[in-house]
C-alpha positions in Angstrom: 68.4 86.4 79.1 70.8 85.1 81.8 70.0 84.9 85.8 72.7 85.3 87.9 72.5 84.3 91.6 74.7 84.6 94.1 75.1 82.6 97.2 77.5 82.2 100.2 77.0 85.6 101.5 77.0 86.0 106.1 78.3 87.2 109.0 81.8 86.6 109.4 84.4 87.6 112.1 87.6 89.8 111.7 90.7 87.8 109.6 87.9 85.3 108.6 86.8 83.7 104.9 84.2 83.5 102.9 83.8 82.1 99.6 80.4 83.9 97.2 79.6 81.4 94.2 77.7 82.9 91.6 75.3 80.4 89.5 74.8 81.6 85.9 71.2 80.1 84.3 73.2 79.3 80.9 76.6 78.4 79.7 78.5 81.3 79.4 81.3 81.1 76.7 83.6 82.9 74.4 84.1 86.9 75.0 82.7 88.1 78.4 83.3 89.8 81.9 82.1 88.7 84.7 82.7 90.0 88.0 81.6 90.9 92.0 81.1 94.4 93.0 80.0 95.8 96.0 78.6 98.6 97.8 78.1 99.7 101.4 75.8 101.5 103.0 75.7 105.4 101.9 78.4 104.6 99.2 78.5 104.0 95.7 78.8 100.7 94.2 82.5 99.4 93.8 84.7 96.8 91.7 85.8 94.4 93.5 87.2 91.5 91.2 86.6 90.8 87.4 87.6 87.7 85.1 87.5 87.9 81.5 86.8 85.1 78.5 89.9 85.1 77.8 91.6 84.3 81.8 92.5 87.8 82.6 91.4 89.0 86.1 91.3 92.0 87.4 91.3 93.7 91.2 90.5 96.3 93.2 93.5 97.9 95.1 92.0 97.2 98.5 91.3 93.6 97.8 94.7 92.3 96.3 96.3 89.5 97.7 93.0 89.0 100.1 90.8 87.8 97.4 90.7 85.8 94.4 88.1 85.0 91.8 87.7 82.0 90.0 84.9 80.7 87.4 84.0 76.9 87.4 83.4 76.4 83.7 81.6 73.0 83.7 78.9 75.2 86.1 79.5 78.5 84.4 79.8 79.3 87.9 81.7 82.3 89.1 83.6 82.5 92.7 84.8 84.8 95.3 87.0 83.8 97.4 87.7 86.1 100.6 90.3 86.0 103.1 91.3 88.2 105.8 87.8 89.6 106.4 88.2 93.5 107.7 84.9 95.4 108.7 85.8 97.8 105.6 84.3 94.6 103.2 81.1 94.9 105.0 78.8 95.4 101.8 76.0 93.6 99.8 77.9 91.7 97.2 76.6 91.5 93.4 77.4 89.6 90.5 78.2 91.0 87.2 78.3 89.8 83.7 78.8 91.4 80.2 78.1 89.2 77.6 76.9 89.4 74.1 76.7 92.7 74.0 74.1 92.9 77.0 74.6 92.9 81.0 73.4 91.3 83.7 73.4 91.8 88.0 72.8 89.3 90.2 70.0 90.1 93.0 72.6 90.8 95.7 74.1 88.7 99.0 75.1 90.1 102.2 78.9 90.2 103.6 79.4 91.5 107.0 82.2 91.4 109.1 81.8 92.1 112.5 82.8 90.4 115.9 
């Protein structure tokens, strides 16, 4: 079993940053994805960024160019880096990995943007 937990989530003005970290309870190593998703109220839960074992990344359409994720290897820590904060990110933002065969959520951190 691996806990995932996510920190750096807030409240954050328009054009602003934030930067989620994502703390994995094990090292993490060889084939995986791991990832941030997101989901707003009254919608369904969305991709927002994944990176692969092997250094691939992958975005969402409305993200690109605003975000980038990153992992920490020595941590097996997973980041989110957001700039130029629109009220359309507003979500909770959770954690994702797929490893060994098996898959795992973090519990979740708050991202609004609001002035």
């Amino acid at each position: 079993q691996v806990q995932l937990v996510e920190s750096g989530g807030g409240l954050v003005q328009p054009g602003g940053s934030l930067r989620l970290s994502c703390a994995a309870s094990q090292t993490i190593f060889g084939m995986y994805i791991m990832g941030w998703y997101r989901q707003a109220p009254g919608k369904q839960r969305e991709l927002v960024a994944v990176l692969t074992g092997a250094g691939s990344t992958n975005y969402a359409d409305s993200v690109k160019g605003r975000f980038s994720i990153s992992r920490d290897n020595a941590k097996s820590t997973l980041h989110l880096q957001m700039n130029s904060l629109t009220p359309e990110d507003t979500a909770v933002y959770y954690c994702y990995l797929a490893y060994r065969s098996l898959t795992y959520w973090g519990q979740g951190t708050q991202v609004t943007v609001s002035s």
